[in-house]
C-alpha positions in Angstrom: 1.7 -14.8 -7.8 1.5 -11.4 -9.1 4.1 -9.1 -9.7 5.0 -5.6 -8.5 3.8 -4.1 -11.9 0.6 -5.7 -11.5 -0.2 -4.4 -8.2 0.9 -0.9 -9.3 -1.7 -0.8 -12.4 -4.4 -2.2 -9.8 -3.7 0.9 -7.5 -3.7 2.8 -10.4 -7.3 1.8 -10.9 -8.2 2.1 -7.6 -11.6 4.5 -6.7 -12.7 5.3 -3.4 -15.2 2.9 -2.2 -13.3 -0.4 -3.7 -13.1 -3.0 -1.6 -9.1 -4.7 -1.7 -7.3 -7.2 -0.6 -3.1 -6.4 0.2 -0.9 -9.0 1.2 1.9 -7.1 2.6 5.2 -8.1 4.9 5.4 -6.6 8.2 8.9 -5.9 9.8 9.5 -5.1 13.6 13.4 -5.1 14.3 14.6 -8.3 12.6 11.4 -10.4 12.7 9.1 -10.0 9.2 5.8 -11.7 8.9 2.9 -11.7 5.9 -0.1 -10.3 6.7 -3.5 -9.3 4.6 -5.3 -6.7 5.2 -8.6 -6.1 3.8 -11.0 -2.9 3.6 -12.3 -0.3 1.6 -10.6 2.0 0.0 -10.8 5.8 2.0 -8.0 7.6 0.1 -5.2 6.6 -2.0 -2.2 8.7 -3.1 1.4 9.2 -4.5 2.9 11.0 -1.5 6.3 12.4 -1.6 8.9 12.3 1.3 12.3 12.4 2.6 12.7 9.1 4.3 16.5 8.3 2.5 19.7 9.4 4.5 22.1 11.5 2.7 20.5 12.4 -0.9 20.4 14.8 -2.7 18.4 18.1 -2.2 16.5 17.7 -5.8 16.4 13.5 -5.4 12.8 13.2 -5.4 11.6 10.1 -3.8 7.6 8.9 -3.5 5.7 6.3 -1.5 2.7 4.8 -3.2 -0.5 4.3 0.2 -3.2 3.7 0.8 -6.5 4.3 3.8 -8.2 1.7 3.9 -11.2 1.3 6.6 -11.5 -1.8 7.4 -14.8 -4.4 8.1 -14.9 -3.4 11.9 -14.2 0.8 11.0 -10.9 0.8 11.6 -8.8 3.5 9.3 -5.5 1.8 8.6 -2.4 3.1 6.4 -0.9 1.3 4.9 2.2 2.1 2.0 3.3 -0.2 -1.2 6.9 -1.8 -1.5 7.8 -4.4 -4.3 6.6 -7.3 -1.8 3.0 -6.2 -1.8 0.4 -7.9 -3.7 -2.9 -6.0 -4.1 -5.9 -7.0 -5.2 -9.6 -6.0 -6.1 -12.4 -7.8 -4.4 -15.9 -8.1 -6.2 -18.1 -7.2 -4.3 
């Protein structure tokens, strides 16, 4: 199994047109499921945001994500937590 720093030094490597592989948990209300999701890599960025109640003004806090475009051209988003495990697919 690979770790959380392993999956952020593979996005780190990441260049458009990479094929992935990211095993991710999805969480409606109180059910959560594991899911992969495979595609090719359309953007990638470090995207800052205010999603945390009550901090402060200068807090900064950023999400790691991903578009991806997946095998039947679907564009997908998709953002990294610690539970993700990403992967590079040979291709």
């Amino acid at each position: 199994m690979s770790s959380y720093v392993d999956t952020l030094r593979t996005f780190e490597s990441l260049q458009l047109g990479d094929r992935v592989e990211l095993e991710h948990e999805v969480k409606v209300g109180f059910r959560t499921w594991t899911t992969k999701t495979q595609g090719t890599v359309m953007h990638l960025e470090r995207r800052r945001h205010g999603l945390h109640y009550q901090r402060n003004h200068d807090d900064k806090s950023f999400s790691d994500v991903l578009v991806l475009q997946r095998q039947d051209g679907e564009l997908t988003t998709v953002t990294l937590d610690e539970f993700s495990v990403l992967r590079k697919l040979v291709t």
